[in-house]
C-alpha positions in Angstrom: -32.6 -15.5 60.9 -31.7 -11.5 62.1 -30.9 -10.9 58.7 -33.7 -12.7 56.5 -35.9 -10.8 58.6 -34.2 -7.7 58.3 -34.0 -8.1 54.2 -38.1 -8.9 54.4 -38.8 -5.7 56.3 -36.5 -4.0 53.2 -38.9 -5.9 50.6 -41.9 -5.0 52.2 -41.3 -1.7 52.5 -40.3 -1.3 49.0 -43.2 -3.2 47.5 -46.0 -1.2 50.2 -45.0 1.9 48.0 -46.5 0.9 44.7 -49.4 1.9 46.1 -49.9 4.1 42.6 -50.4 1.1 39.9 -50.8 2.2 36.8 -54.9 2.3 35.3 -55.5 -1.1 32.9 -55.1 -0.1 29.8 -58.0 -0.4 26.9 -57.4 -0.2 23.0 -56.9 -2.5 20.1 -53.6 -3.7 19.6 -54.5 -4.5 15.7 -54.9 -1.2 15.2 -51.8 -0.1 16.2 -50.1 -2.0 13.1 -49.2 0.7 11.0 -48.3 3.2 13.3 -46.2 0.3 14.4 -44.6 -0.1 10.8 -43.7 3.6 10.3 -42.8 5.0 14.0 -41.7 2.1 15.8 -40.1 -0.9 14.7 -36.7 1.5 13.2 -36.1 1.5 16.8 -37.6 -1.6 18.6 -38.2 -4.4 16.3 -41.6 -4.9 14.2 -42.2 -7.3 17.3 -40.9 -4.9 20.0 -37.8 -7.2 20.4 -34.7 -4.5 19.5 -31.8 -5.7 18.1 -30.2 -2.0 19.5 -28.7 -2.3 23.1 -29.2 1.1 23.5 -33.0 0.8 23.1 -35.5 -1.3 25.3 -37.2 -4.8 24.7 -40.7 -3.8 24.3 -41.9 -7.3 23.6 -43.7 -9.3 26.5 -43.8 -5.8 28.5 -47.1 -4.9 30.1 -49.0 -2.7 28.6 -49.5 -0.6 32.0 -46.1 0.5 32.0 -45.4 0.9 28.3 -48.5 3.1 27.9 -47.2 4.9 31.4 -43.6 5.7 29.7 -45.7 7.0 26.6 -47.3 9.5 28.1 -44.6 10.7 30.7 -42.1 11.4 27.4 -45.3 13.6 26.2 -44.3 17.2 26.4 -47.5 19.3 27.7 -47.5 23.1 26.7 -44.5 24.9 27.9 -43.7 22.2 30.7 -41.0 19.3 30.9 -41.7 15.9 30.0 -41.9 13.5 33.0 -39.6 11.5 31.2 -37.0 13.9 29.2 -36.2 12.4 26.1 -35.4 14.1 23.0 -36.2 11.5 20.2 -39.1 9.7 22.0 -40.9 13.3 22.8 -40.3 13.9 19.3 -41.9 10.4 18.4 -44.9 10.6 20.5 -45.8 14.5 19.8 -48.6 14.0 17.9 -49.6 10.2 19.3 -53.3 10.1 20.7 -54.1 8.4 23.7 -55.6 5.4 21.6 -52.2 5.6 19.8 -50.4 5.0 22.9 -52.6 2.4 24.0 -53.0 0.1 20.9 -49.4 0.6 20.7 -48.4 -0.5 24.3 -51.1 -3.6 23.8 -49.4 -4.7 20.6 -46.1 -4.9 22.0 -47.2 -6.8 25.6 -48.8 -9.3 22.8 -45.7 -10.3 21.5 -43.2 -13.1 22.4 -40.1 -11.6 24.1 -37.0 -13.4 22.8 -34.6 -14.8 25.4 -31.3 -12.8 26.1 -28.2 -13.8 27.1 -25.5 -12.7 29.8 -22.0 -12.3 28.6 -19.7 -11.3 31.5 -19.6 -14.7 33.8 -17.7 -12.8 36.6 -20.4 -9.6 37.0 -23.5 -12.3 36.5 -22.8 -13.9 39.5 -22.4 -10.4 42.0 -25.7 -9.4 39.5 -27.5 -12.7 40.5 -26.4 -12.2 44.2 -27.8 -8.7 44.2 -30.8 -9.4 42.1 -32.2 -12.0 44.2 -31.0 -11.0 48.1 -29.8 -7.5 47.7 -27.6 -5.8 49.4 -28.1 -5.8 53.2 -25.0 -3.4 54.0 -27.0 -0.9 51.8 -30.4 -1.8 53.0 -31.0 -2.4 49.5 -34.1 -4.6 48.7 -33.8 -7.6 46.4 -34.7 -6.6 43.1 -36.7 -9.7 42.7 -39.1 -8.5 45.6 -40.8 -6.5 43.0 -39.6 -7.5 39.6 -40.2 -11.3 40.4 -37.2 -14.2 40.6 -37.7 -14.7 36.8 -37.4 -10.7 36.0 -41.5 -11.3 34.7 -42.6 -8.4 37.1 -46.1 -7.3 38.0 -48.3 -6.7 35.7 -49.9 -2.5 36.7 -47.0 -2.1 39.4 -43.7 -3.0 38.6 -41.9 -4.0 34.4 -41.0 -6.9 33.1 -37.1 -6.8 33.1 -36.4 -10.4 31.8 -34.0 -10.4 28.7 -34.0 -6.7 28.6 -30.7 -5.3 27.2 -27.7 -4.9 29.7 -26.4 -1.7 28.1 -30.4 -0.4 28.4 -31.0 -1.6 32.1 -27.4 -0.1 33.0 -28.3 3.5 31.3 -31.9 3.4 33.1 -30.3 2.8 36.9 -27.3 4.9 35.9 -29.6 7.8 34.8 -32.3 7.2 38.3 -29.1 7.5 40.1 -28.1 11.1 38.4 -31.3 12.1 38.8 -31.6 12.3 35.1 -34.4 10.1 34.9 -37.3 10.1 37.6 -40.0 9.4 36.6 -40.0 6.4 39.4 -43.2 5.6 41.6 -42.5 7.3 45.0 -38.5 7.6 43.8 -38.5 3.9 44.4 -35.8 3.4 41.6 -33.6 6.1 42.4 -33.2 5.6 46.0 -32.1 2.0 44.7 -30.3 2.7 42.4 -28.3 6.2 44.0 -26.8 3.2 46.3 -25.3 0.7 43.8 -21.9 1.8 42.2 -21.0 1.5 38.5 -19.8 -2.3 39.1 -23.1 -3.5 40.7 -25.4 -1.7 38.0 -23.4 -3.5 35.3 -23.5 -6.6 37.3 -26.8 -6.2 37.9 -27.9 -5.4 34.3 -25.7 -8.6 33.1 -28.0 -10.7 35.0 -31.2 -9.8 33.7 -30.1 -9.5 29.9 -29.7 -13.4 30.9 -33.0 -13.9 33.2 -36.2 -15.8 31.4 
């Protein structure tokens, strides 16, 4: 009982920091079509589902967080992005706000396709710290704020389900190095700073297979 309460207090304490959800977003996803055609889909899929590991599932994603990660690899004069990325600043340079938003509409509208583990051995230390943490750690269970079913909440925390294990193990690899921070409150990289190589990859196995 000592330590489900202890692992609670660690849940808690990581979900009472998403205090800044992301704004709803507004647009027309139909209108986001061509920009889709031309910009997107070499990358992503035509439906947001990528067939690269390297690049994110956009399909299924809220459009909160899509249209957040738009704007923060948006390079303002003579600053950093919040989100370094070469290829994506390039892509978004001269994206308008409505741009961002039909575009991050358009790809929450469509079906996510269901992924698949492929390590049995790091799925089951991936589904042991996915789901209860780990307590030595005082590392939260990533399903406190990503839900048991990777579907997330929708304006606080992404959608991880099915997402691409080589992608989810760059993204915590890269909050670890401090490479990547553009986290709420450094939630992710005070998780992820704790977890070696063999949990990330364990961890990413797990949700590549999540639906």
């Amino acid at each position: 009982m000592h330590v489900r309460l202890i692992a609670a207090a660690l849940a808690s304490a990581f979900i009472s920091i998403a205090a800044n959800a992301q704004v709803a977003v507004k647009g027309d996803p139909a209108k986001a079509q061509q920009l889709v055609t031309q910009v997107c889909a070499a990358c992503h899929g035509a439906d947001g589902n990528s067939a690269i590991p390297a690049n994110p599932v956009l399909a299924g994603q809220h459009a909160e967080y899509t249209f957040k990660q738009l704007n923060n690899f948006k390079a303002e004069a003579g600053k950093t992005p919040e989100r370094p990325s070469p290829v994506m600043t390039a892509m978004v340079a001269n994206l308008s706000r409505d741009d961002m938003a039909n575009a991050a509409l358009y790809f929450g509208g469509q079906e996510a396709k269901p992924g698949a583990a492929r390590n049995p051995e790091l799925v089951k230390l991936g589904q042991t710290i996915y789901r209860g943490g780990i307590l030595g750690k005082s590392i939260a269970a990533c399903a406190s704020c990503h839900g048991p079913n990777g579907a997330g909440i929708p304006a606080q925390f992404p959608r991880v389900a099915g997402q691409h294990a080589q992608y989810t193990s760059d993204q915590l690899k890269a909050f670890r190095a401090g490479t990547r921070g553009n986290d709420a409150n450094r939630m992710m990289r005070a998780v992820a700073g704790k977890l070696n190589d063999r949990e990330i990859d364990a961890v990413a196995q797990y949700i590549q297979g999540l639906r």
